[in-house]
N, CA, C and O atoms as a Tinker XYZ file with bonds, in Angstrom:
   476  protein
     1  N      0.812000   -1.193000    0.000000    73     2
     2  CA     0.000000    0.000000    0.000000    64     1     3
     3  C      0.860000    1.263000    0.000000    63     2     4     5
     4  O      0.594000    2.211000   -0.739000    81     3
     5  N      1.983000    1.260000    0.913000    73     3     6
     6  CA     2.867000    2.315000    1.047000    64     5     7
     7  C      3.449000    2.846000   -0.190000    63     6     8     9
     8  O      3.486000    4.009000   -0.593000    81     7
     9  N      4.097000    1.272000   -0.949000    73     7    10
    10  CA     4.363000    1.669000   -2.651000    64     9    11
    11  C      3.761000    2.585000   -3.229000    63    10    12    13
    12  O      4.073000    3.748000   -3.484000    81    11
    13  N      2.357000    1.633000   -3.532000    73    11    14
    14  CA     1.430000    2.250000   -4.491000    64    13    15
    15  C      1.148000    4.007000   -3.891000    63    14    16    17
    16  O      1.142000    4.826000   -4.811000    81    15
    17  N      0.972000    4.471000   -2.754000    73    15    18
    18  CA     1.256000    5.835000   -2.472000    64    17    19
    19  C      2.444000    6.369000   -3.132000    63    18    20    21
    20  O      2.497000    7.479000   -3.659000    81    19
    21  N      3.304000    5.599000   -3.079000    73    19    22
    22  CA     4.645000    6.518000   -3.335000    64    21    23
    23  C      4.629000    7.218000   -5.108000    63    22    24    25
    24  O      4.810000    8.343000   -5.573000    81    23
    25  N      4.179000    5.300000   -5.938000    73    23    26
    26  CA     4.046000    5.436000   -7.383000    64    25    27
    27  C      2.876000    7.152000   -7.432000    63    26    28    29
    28  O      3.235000    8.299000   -7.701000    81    27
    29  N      1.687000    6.705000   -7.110000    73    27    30
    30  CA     1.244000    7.843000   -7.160000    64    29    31
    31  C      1.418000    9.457000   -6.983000    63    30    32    33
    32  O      0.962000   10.329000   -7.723000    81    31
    33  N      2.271000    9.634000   -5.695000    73    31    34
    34  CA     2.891000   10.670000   -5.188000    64    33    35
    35  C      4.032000   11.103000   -7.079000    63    34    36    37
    36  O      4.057000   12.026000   -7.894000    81    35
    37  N      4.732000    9.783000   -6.897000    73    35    38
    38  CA     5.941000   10.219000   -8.018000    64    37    39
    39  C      5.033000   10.850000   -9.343000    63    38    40    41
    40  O      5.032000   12.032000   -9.687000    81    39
    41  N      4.553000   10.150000   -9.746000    73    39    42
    42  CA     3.318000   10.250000  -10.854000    64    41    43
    43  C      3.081000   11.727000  -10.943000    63    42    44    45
    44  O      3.427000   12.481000  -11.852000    81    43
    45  N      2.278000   12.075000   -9.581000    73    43    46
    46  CA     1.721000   13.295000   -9.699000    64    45    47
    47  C      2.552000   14.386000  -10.137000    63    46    48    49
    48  O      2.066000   15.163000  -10.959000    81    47
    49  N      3.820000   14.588000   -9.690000    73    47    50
    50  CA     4.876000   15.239000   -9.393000    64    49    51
    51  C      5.408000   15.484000  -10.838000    63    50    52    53
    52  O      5.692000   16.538000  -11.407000    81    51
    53  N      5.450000   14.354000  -11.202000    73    51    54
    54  CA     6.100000   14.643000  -12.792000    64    53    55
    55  C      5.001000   14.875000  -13.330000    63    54    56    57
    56  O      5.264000   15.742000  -14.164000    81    55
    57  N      3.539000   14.569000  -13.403000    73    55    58
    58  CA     2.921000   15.629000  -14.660000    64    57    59
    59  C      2.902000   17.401000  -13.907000    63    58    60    61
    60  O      3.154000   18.476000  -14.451000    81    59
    61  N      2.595000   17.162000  -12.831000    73    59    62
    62  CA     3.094000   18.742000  -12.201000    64    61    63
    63  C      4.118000   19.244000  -12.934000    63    62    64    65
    64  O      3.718000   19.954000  -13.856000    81    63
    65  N      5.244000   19.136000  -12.860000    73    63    66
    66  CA     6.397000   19.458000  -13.433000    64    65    67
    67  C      6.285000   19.655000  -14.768000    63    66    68    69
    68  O      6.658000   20.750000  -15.191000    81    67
    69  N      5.726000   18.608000  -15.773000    73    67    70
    70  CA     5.848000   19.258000  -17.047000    64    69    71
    71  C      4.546000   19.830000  -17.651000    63    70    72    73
    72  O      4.337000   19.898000  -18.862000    81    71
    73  N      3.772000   20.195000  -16.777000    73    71    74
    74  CA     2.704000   21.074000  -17.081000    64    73    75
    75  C      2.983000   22.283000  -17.079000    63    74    76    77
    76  O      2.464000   23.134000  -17.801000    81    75
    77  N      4.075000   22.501000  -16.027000    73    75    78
    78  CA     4.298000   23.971000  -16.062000    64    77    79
    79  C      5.755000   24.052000  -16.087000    63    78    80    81
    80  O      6.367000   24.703000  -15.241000    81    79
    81  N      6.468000   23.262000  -17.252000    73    79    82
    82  CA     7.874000   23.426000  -18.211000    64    81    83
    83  C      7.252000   24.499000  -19.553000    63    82    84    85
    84  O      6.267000   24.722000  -20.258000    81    83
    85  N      8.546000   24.890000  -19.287000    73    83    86
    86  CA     8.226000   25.500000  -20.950000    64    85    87
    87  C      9.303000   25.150000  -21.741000    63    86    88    89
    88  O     10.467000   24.805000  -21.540000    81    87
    89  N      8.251000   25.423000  -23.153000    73    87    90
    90  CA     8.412000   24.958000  -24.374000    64    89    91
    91  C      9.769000   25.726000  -25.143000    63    90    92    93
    92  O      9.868000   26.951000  -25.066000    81    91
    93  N     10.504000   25.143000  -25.674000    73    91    94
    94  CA    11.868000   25.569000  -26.781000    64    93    95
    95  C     11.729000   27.044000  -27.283000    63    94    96    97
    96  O     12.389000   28.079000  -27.191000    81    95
    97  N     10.198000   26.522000  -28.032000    73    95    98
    98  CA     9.746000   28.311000  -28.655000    64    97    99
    99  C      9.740000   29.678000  -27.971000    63    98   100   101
   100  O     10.072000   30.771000  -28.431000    81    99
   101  N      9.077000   29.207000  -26.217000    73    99   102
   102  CA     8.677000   30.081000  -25.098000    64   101   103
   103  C      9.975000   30.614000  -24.623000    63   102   104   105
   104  O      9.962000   31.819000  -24.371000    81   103
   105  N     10.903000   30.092000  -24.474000    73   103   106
   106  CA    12.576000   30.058000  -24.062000    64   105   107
   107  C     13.280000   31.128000  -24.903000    63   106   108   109
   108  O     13.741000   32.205000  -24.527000    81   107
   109  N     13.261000   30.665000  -25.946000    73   107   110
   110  CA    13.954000   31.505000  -27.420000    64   109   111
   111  C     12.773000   32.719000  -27.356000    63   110   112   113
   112  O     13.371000   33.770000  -27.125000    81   111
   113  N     11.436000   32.943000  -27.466000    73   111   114
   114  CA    10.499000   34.076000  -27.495000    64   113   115
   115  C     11.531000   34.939000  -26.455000    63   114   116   117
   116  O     12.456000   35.685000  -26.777000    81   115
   117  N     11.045000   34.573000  -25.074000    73   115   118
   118  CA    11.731000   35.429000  -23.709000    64   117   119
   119  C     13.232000   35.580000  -23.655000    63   118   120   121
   120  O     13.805000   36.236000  -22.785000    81   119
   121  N     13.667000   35.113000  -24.362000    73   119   122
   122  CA    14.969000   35.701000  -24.547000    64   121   123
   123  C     15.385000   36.843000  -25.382000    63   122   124   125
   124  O     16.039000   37.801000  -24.972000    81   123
   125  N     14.668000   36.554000  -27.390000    73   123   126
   126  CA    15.105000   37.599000  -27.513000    64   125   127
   127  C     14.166000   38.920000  -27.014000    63   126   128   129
   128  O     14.553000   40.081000  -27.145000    81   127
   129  N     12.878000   38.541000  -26.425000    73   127   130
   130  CA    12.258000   39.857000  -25.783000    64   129   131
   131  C     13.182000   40.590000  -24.494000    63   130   132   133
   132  O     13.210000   41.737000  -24.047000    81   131
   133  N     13.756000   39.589000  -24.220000    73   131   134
   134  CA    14.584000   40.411000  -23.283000    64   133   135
   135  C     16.039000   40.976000  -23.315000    63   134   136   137
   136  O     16.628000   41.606000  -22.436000    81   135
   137  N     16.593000   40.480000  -24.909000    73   135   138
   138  CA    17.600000   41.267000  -25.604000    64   137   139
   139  C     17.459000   42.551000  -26.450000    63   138   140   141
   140  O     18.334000   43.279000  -26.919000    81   139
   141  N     16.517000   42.605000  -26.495000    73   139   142
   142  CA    15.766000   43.839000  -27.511000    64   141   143
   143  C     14.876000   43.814000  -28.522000    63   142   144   145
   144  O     14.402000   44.733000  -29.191000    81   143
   145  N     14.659000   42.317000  -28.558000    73   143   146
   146  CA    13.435000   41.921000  -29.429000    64   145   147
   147  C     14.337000   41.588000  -30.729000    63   146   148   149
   148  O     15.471000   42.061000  -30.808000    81   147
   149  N     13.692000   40.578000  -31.974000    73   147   150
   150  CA    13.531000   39.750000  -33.152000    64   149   151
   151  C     14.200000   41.310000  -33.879000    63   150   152   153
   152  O     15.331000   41.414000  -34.354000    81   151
   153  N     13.110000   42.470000  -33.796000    73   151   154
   154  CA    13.851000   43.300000  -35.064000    64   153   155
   155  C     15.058000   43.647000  -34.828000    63   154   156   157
   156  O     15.806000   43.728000  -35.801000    81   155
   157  N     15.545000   43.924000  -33.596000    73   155   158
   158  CA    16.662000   44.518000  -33.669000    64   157   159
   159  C     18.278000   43.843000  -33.629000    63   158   160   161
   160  O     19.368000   44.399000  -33.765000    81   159
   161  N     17.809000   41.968000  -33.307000    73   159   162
   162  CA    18.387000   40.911000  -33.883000    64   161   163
   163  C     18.571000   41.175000  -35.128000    63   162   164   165
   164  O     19.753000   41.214000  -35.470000    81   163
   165  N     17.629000   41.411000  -36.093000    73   163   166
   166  CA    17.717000   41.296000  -37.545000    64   165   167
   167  C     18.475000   42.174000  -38.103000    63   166   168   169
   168  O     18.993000   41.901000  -39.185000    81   167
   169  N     18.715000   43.485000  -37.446000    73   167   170
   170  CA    19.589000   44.738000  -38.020000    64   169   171
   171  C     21.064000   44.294000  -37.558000    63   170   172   173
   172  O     21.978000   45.091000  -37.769000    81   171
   173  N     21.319000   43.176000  -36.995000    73   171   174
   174  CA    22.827000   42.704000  -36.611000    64   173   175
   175  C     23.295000   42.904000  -38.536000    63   174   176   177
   176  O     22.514000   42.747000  -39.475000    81   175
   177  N     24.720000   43.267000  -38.616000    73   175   178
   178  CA    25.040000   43.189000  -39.852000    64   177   179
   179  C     26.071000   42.017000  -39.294000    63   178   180   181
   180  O     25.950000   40.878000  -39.744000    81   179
   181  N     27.016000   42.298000  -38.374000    73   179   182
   182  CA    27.961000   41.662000  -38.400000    64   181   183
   183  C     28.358000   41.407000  -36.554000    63   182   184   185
   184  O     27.669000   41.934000  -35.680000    81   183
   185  N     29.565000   40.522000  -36.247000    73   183   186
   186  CA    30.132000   40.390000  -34.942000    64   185   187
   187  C     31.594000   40.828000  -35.025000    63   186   188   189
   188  O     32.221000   40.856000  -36.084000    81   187
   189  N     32.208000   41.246000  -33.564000    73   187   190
   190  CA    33.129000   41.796000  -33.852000    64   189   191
   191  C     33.604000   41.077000  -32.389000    63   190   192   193
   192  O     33.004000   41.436000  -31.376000    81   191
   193  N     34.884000   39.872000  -32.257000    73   191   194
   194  CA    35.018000   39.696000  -31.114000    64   193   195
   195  C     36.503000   40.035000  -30.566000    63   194   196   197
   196  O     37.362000   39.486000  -31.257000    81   195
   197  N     36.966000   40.724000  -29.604000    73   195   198
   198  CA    38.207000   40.168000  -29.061000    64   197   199
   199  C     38.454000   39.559000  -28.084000    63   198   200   201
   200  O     37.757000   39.352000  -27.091000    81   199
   201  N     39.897000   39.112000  -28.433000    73   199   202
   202  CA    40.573000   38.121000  -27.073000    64   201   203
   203  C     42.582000   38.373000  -27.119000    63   202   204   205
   204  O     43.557000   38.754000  -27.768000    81   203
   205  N     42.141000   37.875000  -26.034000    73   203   206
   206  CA    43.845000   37.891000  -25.616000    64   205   207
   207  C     44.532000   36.618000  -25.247000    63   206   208   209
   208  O     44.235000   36.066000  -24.188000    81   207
   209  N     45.530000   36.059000  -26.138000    73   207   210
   210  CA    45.842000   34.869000  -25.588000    64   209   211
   211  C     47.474000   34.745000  -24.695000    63   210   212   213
   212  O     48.458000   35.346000  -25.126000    81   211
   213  N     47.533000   33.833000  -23.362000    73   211   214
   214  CA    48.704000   33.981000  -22.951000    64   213   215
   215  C     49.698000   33.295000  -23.813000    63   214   216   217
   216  O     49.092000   32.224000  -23.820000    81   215
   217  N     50.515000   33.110000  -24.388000    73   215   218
   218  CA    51.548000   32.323000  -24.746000    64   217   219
   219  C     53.154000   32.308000  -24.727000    63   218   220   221
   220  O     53.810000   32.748000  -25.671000    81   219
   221  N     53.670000   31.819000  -23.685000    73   219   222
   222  CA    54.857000   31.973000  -23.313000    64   221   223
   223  C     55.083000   33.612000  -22.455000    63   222   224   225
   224  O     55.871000   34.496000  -22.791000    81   223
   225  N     54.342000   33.623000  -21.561000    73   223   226
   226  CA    54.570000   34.746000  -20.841000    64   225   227
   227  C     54.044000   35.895000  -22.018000    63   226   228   229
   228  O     54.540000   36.932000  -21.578000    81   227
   229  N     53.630000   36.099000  -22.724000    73   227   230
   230  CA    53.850000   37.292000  -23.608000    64   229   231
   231  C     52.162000   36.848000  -24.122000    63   230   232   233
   232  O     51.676000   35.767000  -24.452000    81   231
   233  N     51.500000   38.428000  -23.986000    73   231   234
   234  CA    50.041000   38.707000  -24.540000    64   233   235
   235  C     49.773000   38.857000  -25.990000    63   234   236   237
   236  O     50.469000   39.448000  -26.816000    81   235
   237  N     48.940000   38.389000  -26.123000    73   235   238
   238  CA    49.038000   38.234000  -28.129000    64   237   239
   239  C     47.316000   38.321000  -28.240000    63   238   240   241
   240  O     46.507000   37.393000  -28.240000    81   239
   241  N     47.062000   39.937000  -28.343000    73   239   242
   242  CA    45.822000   40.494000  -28.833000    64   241   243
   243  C     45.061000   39.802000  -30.268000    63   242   244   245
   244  O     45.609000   39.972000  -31.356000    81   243
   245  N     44.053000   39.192000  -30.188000    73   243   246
   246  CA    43.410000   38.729000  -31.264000    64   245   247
   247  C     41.775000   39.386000  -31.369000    63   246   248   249
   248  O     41.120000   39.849000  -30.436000    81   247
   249  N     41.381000   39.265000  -32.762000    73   247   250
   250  CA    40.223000   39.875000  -33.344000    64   249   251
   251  C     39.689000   39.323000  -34.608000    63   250   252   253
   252  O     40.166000   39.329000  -35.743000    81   251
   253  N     38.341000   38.739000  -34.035000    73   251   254
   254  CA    37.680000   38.262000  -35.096000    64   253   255
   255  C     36.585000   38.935000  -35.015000    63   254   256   257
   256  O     36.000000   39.323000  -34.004000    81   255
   257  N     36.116000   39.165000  -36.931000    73   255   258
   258  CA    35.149000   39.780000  -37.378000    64   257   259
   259  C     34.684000   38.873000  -38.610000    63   258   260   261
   260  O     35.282000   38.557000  -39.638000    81   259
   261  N     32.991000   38.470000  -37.988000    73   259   262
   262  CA    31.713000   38.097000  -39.133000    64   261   263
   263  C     31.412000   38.836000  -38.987000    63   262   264   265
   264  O     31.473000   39.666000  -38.079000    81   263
   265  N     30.594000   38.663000  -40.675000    73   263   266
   266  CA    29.860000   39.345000  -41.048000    64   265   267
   267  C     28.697000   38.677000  -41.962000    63   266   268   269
   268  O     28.932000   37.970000  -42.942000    81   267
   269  N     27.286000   39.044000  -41.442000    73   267   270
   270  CA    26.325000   38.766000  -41.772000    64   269   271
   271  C     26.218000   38.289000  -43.311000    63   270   272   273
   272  O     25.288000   37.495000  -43.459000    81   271
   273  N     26.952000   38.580000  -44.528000    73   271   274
   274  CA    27.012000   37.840000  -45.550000    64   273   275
   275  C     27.902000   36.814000  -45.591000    63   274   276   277
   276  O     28.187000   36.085000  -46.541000    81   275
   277  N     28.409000   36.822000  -44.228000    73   275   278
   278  CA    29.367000   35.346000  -45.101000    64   277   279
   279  C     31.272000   35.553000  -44.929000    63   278   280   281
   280  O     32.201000   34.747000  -44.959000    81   279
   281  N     31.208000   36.684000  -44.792000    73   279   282
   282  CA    32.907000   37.045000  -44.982000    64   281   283
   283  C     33.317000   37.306000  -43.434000    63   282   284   285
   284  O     32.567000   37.638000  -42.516000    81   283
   285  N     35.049000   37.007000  -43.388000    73   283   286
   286  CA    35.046000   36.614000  -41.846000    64   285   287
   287  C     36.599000   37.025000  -42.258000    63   286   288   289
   288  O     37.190000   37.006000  -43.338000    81   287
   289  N     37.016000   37.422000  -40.851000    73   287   290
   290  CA    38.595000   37.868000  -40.458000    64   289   291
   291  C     39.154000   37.578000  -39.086000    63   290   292   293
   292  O     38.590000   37.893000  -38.038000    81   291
   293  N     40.318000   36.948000  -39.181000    73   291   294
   294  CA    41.118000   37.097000  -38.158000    64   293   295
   295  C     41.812000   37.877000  -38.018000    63   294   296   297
   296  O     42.340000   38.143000  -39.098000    81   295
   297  N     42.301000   38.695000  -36.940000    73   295   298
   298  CA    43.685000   39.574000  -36.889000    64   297   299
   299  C     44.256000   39.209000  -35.617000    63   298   300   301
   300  O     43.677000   39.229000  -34.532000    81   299
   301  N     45.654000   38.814000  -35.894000    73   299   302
   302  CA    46.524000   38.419000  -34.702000    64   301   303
   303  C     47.421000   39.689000  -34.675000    63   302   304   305
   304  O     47.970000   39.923000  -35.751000    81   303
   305  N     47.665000   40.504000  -33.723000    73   303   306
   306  CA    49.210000   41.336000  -33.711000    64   305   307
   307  C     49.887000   40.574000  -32.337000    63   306   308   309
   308  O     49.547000   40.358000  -31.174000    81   307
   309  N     50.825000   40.361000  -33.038000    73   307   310
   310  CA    52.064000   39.654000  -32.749000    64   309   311
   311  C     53.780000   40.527000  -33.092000    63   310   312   313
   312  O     54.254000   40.893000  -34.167000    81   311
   313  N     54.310000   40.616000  -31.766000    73   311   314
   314  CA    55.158000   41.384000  -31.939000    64   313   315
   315  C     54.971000   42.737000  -33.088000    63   314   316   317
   316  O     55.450000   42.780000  -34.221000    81   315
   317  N     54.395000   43.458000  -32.622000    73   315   318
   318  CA    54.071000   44.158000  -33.432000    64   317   319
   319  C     53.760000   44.390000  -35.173000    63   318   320   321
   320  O     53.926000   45.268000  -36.020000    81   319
   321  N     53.486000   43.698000  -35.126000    73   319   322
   322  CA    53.160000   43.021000  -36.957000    64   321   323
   323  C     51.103000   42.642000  -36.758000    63   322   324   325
   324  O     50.493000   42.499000  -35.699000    81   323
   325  N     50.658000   42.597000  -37.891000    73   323   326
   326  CA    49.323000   42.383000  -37.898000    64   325   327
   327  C     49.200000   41.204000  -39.178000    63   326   328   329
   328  O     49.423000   41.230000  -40.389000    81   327
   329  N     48.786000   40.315000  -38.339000    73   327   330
   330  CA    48.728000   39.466000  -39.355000    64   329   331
   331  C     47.295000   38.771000  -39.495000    63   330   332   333
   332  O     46.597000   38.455000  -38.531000    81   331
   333  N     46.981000   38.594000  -40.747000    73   331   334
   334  CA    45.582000   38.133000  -40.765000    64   333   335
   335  C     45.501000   36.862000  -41.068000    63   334   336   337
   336  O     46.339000   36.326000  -41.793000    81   335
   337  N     44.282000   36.098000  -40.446000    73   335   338
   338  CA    44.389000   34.699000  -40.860000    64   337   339
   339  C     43.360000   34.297000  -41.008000    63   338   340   341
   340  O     42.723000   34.813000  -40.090000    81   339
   341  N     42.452000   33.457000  -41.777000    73   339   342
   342  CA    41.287000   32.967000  -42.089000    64   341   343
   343  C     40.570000   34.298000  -42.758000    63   342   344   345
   344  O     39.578000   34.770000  -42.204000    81   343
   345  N     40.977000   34.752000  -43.684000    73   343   346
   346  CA    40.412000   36.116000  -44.595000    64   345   347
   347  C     39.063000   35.598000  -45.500000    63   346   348   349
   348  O     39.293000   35.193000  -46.640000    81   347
   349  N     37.639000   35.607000  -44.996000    73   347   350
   350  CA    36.874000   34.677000  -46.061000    64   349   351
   351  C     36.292000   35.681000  -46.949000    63   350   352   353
   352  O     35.923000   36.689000  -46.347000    81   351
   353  N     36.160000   35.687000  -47.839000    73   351   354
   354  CA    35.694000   37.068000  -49.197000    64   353   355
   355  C     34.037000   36.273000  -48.957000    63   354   356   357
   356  O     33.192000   37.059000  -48.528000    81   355
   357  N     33.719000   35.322000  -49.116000    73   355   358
   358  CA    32.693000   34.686000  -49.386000    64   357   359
   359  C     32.845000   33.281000  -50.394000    63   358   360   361
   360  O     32.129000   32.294000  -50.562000    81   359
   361  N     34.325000   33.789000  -51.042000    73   359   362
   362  CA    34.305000   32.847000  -52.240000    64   361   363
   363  C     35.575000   32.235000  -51.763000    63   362   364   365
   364  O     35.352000   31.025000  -51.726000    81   363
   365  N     36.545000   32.419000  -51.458000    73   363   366
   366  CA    37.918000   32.443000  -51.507000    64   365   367
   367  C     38.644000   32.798000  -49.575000    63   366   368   369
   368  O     38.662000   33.701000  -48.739000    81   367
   369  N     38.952000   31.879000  -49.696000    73   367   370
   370  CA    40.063000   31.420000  -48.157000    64   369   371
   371  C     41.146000   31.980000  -47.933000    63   370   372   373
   372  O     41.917000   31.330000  -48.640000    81   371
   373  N     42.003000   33.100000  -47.200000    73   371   374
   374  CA    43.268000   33.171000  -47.148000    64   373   375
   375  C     43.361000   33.574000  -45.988000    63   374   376   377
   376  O     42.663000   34.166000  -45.165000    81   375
   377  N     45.305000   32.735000  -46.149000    73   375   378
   378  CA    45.862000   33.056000  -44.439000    64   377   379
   379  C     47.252000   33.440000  -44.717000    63   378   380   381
   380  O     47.802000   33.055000  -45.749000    81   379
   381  N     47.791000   34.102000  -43.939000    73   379   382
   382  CA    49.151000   34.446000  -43.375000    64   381   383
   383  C     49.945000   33.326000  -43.863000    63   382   384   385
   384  O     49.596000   32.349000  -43.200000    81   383
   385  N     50.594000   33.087000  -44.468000    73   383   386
   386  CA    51.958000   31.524000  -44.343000    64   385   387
   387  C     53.155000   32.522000  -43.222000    63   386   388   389
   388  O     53.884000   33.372000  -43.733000    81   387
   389  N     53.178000   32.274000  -41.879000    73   387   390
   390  CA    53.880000   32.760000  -40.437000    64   389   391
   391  C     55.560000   32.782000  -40.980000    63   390   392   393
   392  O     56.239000   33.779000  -40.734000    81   391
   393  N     56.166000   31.580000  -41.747000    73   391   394
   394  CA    57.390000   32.029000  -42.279000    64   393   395
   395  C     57.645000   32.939000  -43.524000    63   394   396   397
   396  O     58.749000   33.481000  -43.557000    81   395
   397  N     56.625000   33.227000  -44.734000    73   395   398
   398  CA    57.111000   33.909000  -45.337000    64   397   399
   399  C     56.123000   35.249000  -45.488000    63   398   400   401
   400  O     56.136000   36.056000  -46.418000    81   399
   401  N     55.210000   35.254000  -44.237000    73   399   402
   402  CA    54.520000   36.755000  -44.202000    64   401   403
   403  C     53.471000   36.912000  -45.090000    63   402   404   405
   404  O     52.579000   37.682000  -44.730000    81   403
   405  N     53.379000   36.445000  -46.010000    73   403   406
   406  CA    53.115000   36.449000  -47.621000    64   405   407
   407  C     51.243000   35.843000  -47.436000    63   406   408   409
   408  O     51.038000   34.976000  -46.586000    81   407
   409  N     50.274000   36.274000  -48.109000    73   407   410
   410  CA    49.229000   35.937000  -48.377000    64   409   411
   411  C     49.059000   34.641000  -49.248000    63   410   412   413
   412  O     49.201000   34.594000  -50.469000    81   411
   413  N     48.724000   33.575000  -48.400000    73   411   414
   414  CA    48.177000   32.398000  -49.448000    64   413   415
   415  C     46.926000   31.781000  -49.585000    63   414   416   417
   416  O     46.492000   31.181000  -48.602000    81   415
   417  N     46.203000   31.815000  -50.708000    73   415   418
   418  CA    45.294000   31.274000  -50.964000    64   417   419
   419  C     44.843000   29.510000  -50.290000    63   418   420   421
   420  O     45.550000   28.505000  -50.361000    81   419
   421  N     43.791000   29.609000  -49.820000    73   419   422
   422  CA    44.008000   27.679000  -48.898000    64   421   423
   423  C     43.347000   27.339000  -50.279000    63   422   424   425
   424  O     43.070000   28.071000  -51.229000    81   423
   425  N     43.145000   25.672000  -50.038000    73   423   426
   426  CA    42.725000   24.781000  -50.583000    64   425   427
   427  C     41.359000   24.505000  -50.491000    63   426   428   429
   428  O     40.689000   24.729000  -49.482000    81   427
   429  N     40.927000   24.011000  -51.554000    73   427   430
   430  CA    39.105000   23.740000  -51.900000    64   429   431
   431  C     38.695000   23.084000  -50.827000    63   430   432   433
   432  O     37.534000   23.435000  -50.619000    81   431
   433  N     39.071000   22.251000  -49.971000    73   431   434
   434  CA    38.731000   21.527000  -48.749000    64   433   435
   435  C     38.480000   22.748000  -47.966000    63   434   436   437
   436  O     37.302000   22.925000  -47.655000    81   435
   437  N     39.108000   23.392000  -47.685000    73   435   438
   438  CA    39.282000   24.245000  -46.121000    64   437   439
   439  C     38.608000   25.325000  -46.663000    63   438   440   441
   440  O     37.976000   26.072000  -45.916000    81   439
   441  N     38.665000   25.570000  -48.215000    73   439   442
   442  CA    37.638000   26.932000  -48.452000    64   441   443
   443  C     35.830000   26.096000  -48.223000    63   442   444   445
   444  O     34.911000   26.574000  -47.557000    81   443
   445  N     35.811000   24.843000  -48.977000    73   443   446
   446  CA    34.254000   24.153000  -48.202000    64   445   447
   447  C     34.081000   24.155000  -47.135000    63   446   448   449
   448  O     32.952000   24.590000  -46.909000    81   447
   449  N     34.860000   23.764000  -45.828000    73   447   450
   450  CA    34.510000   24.360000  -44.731000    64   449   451
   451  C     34.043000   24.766000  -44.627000    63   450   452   453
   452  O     32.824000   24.591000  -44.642000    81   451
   453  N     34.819000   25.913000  -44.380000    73   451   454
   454  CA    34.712000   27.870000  -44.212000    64   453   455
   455  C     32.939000   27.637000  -44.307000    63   454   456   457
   456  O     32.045000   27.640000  -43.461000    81   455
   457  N     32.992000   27.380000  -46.275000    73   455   458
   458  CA    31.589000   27.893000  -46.664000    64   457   459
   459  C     30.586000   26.936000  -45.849000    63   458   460   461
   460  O     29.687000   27.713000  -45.528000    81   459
   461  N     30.290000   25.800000  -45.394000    73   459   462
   462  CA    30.146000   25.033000  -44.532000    64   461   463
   463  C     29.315000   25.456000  -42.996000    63   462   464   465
   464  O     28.182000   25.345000  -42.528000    81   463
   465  N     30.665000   26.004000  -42.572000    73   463   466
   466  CA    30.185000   26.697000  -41.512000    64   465   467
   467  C     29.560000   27.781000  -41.192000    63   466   468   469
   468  O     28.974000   28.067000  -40.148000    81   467
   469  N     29.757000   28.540000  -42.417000    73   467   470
   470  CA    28.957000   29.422000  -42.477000    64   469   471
   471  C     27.670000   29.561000  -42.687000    63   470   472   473
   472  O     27.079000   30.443000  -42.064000    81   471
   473  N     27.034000   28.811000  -43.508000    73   471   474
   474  CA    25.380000   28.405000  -43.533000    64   473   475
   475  C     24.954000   27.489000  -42.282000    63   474   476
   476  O     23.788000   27.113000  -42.161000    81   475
């Protein structure tokens, strides 16, 4: 008898509980209402992030920028030099080669990526 109380007790408890869960949609709604709302999400053109990484005692300022069509940048300054890496046009991949400074075009693999990740 004690069981069957308990089953019941448990029972109750969990439809309690997901009667008053909310839903994926309700979550994502109250969020962006409480970021500034859907339109002003939509006027995002682009992101702009920085960071700082430690490496070997010494700070090495980094900056990445998307952008809402598709095109994307890294910038590392490193010892005072600016070097860019992952340059995406939309069509076309390029990075820094670190020994000869020099702009190189990547390969159809790593430019699918890119495009990849981006959709």
């Amino acid at each position: 008898m004690k069981m069957l109380k308990r089953i019941l007790v448990l029972i109750a408890l969990v439809c309690s509980y997901s009667i008053n869960a909310q839903t994926v949609d309700e979550i994502i709604s109250n969020y962006f209402e409480n970021t500034g709302g859907v339109e002003n999400w939509e006027k995002i053109e682009g992101v702009k992030m920085s960071a700082k990484v430690n490496q070997g005692g010494m700070e090495i300022p980094i900056e990445i920028v998307q952008l809402k069509s598709g095109k994307m940048m890294t910038t590392i300054n490193f010892q005072g030099q600016s070097i860019k890496q992952g340059v995406f046009d939309g069509e076309v991949l390029w990075s820094t080669n670190f020994m000869t400074q020099k702009a190189e075009k990547s390969d159809e693999e790593a430019i699918n990526m890119v495009k990849n990740e981006m959709n």
